[in-house]
C-alpha positions in Angstrom: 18.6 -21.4 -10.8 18.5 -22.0 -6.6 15.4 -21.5 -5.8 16.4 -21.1 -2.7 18.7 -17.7 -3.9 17.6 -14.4 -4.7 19.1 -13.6 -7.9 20.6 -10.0 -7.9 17.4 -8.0 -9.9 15.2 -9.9 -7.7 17.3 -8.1 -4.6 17.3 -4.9 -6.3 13.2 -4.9 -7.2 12.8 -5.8 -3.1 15.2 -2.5 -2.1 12.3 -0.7 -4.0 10.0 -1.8 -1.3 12.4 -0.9 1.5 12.8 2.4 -0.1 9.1 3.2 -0.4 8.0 1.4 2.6 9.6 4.5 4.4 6.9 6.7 3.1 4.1 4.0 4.0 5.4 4.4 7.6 5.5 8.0 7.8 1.6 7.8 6.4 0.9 5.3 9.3 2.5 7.3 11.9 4.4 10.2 11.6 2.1 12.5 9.3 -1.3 11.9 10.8 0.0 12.8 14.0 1.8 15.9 13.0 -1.5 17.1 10.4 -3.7 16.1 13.5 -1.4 18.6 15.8 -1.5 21.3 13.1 -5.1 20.8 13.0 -5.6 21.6 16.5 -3.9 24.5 17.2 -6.1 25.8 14.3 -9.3 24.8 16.2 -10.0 21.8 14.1 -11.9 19.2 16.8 -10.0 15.6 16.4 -13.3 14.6 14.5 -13.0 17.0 11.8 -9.6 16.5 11.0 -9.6 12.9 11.0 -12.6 13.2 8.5 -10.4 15.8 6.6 -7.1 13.6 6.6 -9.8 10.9 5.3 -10.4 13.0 2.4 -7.1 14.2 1.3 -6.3 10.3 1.2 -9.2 9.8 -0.7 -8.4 12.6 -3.1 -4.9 11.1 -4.0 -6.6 7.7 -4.4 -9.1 8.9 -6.8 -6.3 10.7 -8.5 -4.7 7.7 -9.3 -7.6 5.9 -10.0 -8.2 7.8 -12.7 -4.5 8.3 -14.2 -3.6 5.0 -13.1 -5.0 3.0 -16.2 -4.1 4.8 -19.0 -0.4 5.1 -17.4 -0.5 1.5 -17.0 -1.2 1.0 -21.0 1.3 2.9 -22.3 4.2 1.3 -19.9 3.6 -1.9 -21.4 4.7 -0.6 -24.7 8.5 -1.3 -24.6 10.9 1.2 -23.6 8.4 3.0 -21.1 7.7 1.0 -18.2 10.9 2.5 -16.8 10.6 6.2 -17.2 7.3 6.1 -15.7 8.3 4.6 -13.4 11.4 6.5 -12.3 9.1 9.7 -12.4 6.5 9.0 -10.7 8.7 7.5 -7.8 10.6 11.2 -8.2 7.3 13.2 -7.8 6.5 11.2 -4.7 10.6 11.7 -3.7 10.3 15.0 -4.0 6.6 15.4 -2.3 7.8 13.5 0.5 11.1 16.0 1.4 7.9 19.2 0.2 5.7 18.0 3.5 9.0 20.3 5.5 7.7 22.9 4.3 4.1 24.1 4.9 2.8 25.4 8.3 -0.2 25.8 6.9 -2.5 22.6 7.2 -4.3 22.8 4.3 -1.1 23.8 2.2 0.0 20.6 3.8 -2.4 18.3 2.5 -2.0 19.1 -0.9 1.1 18.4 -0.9 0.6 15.0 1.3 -1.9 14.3 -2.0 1.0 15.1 -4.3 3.4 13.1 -2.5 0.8 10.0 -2.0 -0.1 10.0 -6.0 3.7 9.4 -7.1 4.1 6.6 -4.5 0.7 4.9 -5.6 1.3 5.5 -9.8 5.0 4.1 -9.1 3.2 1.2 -7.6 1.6 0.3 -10.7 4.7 0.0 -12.7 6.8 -1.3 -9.7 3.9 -4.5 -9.4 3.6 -5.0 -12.9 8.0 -5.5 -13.1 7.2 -8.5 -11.5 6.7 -10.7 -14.4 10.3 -9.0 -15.4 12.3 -10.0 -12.8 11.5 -13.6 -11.8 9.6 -16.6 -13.1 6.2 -17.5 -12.2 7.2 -20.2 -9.5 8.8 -17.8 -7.5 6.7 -14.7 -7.5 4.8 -15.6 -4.3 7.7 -15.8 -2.4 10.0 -12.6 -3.7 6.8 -10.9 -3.9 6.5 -11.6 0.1 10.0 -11.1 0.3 9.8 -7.8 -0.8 6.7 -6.9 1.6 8.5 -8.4 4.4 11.8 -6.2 3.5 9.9 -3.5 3.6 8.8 -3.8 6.5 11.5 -4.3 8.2 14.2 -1.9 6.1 11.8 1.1 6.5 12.5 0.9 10.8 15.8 2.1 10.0 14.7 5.7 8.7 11.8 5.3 11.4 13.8 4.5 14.2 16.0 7.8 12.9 12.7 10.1 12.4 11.2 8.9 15.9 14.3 9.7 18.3 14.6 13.1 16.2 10.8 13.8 16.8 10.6 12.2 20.7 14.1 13.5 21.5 13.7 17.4 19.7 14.0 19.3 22.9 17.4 18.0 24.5 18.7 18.0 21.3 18.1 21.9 20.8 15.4 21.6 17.9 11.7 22.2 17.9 9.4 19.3 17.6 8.3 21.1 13.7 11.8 21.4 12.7 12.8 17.8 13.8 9.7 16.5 12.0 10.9 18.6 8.9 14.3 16.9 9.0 12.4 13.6 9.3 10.9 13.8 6.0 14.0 15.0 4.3 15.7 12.1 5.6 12.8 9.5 4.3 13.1 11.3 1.0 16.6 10.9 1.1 16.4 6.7 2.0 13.7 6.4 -0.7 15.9 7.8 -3.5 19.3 5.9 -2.9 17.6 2.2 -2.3 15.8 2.8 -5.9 19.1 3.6 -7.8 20.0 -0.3 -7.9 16.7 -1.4 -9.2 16.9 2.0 -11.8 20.3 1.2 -13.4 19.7 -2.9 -13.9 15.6 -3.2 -14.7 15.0 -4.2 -18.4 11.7 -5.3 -19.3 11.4 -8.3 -20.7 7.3 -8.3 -21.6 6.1 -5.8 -23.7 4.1 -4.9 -26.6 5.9 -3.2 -30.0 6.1 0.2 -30.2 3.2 1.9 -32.5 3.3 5.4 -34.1 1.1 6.6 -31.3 2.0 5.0 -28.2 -0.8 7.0 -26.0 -3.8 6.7 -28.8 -3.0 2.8 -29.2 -3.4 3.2 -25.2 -6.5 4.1 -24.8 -7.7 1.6 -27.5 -6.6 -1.1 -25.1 -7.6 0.2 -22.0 -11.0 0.1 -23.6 -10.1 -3.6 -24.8 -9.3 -4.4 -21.6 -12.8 -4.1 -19.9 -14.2 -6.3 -22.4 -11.3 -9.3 -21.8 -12.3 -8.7 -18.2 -15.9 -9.9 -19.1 -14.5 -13.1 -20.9 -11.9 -13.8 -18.2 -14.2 -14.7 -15.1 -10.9 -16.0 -13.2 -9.7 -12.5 -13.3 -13.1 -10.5 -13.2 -14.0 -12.2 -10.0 -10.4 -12.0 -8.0 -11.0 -8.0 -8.8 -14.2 -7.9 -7.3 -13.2 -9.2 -4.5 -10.1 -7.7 -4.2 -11.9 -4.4 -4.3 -13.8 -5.3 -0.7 -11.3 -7.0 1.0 -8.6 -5.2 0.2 -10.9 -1.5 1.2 -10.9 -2.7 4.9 -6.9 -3.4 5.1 -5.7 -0.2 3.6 -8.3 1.5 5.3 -7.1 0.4 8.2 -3.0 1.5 7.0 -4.7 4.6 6.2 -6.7 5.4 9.1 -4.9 4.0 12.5 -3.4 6.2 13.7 -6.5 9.0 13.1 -8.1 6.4 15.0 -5.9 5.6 18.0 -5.8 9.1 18.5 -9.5 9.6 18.5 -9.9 7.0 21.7 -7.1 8.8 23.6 -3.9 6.9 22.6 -0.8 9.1 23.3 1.3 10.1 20.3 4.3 8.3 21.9 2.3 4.8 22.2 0.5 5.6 18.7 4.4 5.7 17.1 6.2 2.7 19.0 3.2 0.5 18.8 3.1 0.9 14.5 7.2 0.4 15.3 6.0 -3.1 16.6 4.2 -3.9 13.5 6.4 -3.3 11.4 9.4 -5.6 13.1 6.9 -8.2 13.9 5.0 -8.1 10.1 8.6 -9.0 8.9 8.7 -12.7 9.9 5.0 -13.8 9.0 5.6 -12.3 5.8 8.0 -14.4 5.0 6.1 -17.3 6.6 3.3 -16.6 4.6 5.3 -16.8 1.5 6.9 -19.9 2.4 3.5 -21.5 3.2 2.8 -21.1 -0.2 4.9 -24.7 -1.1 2.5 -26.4 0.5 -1.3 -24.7 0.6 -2.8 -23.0 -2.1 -2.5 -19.7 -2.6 -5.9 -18.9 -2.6 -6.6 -20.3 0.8 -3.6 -18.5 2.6 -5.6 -15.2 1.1 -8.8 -16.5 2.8 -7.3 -16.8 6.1 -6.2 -13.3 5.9 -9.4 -11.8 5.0 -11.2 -13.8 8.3 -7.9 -12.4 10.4 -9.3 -8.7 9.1 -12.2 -9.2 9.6 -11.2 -9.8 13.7 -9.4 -6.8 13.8 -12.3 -4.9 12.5 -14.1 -6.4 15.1 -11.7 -5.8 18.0 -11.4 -2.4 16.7 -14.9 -1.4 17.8 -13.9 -1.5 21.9 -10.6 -0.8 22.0 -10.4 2.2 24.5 -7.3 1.5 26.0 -3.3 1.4 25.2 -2.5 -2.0 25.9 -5.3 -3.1 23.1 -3.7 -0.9 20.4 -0.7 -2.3 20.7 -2.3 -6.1 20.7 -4.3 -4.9 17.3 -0.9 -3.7 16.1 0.2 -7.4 16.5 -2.9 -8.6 14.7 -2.3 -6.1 11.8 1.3 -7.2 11.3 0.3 -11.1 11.2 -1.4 -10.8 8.2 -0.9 -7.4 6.0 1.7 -8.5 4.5 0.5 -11.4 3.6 -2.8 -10.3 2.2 -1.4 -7.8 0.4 2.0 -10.0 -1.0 0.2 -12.8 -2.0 -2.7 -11.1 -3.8 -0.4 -9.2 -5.9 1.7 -12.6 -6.9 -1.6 -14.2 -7.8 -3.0 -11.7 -9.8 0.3 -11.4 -11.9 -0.1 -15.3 -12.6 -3.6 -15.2 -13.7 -3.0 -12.6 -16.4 -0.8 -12.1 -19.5 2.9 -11.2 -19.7 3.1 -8.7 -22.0 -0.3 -6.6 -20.7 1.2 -6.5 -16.6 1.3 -2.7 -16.8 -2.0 -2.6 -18.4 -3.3 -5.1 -15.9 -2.1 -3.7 -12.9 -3.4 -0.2 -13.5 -6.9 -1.9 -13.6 -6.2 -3.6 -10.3 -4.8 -0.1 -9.1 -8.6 1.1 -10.1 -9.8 -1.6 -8.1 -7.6 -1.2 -4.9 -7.7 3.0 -5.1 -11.5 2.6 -5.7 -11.4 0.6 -2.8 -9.2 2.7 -0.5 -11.2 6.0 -1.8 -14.2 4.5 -0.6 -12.9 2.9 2.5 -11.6 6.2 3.5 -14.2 8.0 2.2 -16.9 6.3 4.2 -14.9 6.2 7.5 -14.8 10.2 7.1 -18.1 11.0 6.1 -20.0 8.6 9.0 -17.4 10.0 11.6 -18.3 13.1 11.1 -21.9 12.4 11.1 -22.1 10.1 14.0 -19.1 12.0 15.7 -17.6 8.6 16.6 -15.1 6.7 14.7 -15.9 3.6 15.4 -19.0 4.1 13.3 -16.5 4.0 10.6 -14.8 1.3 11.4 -18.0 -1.1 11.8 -18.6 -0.1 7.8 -15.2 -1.4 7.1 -15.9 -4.6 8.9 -19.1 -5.1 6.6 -16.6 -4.3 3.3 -14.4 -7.1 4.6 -17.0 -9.4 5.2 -18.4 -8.5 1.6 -15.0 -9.4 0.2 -14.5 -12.7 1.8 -17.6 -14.0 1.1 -17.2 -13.0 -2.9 -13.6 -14.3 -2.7 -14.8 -17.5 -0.9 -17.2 -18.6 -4.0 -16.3 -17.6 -6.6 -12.0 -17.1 -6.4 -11.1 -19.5 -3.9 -11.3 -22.8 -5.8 -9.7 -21.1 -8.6 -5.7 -21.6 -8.8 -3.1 -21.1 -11.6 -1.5 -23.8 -13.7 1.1 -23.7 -11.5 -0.3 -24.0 -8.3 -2.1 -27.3 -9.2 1.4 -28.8 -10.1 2.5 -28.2 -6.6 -0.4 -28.7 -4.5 
């Protein structure tokens, strides 16, 4: 096999990132702007709906959490990994075209939390086809790949969405209805660029079918916890992973809430995430082709540290100019953080259990985005200032890292010691 070629399943399991990435962009962007604007003309202050934005993320997080797991146990027995999959990317399909619908912004946000636990369950099978669809030599760099694809493929829609929603009026529709036809549209995108990936996915890794698939789950979701306690590698990579990885979604989550709280304009809010997403591309890929020649470990450092700036720059930034400088920031290293911790988690644990593995680092990374999310909502509220909330996601990152720094960062796969 070139190593240097994408074989035609790895191409089709990157579209699925293009397709979903559409939704990520519209939860950056798009939907907190048009919930904030509902809000308001409801009375809600800017505070309050930030804070209650915060919690309907939170909500769908701890859904998933919870289902997450158990889901993730009974894909790995063989012949289910795929119809999970397909429906929970459908429920999130379907939730995403739903957000056209409600005026009211509480009806709304439960169906945002609808929409937001299909993407994140599909997420858990999509990760765990990894394993499936390449060889362990190559998973840092298709899994970067497919982050940097993302974001790039999910400016088209975007692009589409934002001159329907800056360019409603001379076009004869109402801001509502043109966001409406926005989300239909990203629906629409999301479905097709999974059809590939749906008709050719096997899995390869699995464990035999038992009378009862869902009981001989739950007997190895409990087994899991105690392989956790023997396998320090992967016990330790988790715990970090759930700090670090708290402040960047956090951050996906919450930035545009934030912008908008210190006076950024919806137009500059929009274009400036735009920015982030074209620029995120190329590092991305740079990230994953560092990977030859640093450890992977080490590249995952130096994006926690990077956070942990933009946390920090976070807490003055009054102004336009600096929003769009931390969107810069933001696309150096989230995809890399994000690609390169998913590759090395599905090289530290076994084949056949990815499913099952990846719905306990779904626990971990929910757990840490319900919390991240959580907290953000509850101290801006209380303090009335989000930038209190931000400061307590600088102190998750910094928590992270230094976990990550002594007790995973010296640890490396097989196969990153034959290269290094």
């Amino acid at each position: 096999m070139d190593k240097n070629q994408l074989t035609k399943l790895e191409k089709y399991w990157i579209l699925y990132d293009i397709g979903n990435s559409a939704f990520v962009l519209l939860v950056s962007t798009i939907i907190p702007i048009y919930f904030k604007n509902i809000a308001s003309a409801n009375g809600i202050s800017l505070s309050d709906s930030t804070a209650y934005y915060g919690y309907a993320v939170s909500l769908s997080t701890l859904i998933v959490a919870v289902i997450g797991p158990v889901l993730g146990t009974i894909a790995d027995t063989k012949g289910y990994k795929k119809p999970l999959f397909t429906f929970s990317m459908m429920v999130g399909v379907i939730g995403c075209a739903a957000l056209a619908l409600p005026s009211s912004w509480i009806f709304f946000l439960a169906v945002f939390v609808v929409a937001k636990v299909g993407f994140a369950s599909s997420l858990i099978f999509y990760d765990a086809m990894l394993s499936d669809v390449t060889t362990d030599d190559r998973m840092d760099n298709l899994s970067s790949l497919g982050y940097a694809w993302g974001y790039l493929g999910s400016c088209v829609p975007f692009i589409a969405s934002l001159i329907l929603v800056l360019f409603a009026e001379p076009i004869g529709l109402s801001t509502a209805a043109a966001t409406a036809i926005a989300f239909l549209l990203n629906a629409v995108w999301w479905l097709v660029v999974t059809l590939p990936l749906l008709k050719n996915y096997k899995q390869i890794y699995y464990i035999e079918p038992v009378r009862s698939p869902i009981k001989s789950s739950f007997q190895r979701f409990g087994n899991i916890f105690k392989e956790l306690r023997e396998n320090k590698t992967v016990f330790y990579f988790l715990l970090a992973f759930f700090f670090y990885i708290d402040g960047v979604y956090t951050i996906i989550e919450m930035a545009t809430s934030y912008g908008k709280d210190v006076g950024i304009d919806d137009s500059s809010l929009l274009l400036a995430l735009l920015l982030t997403q074209i620029v995120a591309f190329p590092f991305s890929i740079l990230f994953g082709k560092l990977t030859k020649k640093y450890r992977t470990t080490d590249l995952i450092s130096i994006s926690i540290v990077g956070y942990i700036g933009i946390a920090a720059f976070a807490l003055q930034l009054d102004k336009t100019w600096e929003f769009w400088f931390l969107a810069v920031l933001v696309a150096v290293f989230q995809g890399a953080i994000q690609a390169l911790s998913r590759s090395h988690f599905a090289r530290i644990i076994p084949k056949n259990k990815s499913s099952e593995y990846f719905g306990i680092y779904d626990i971990f990374g929910k757990g840490a985005s319900f919390l991240g999310t959580m907290l953000m909502g509850i101290t801006t509220q209380l303090a009335d200032n989000s930038k209190v909330g931000v400061a307590v996601i600088g102190g998750m990152l910094v928590l992270g890292f230094m976990i990550f720094h002594f007790k995973c960062r010296n640890v490396e796969t097989k196969y990153s010691e034959s290269v290094s």
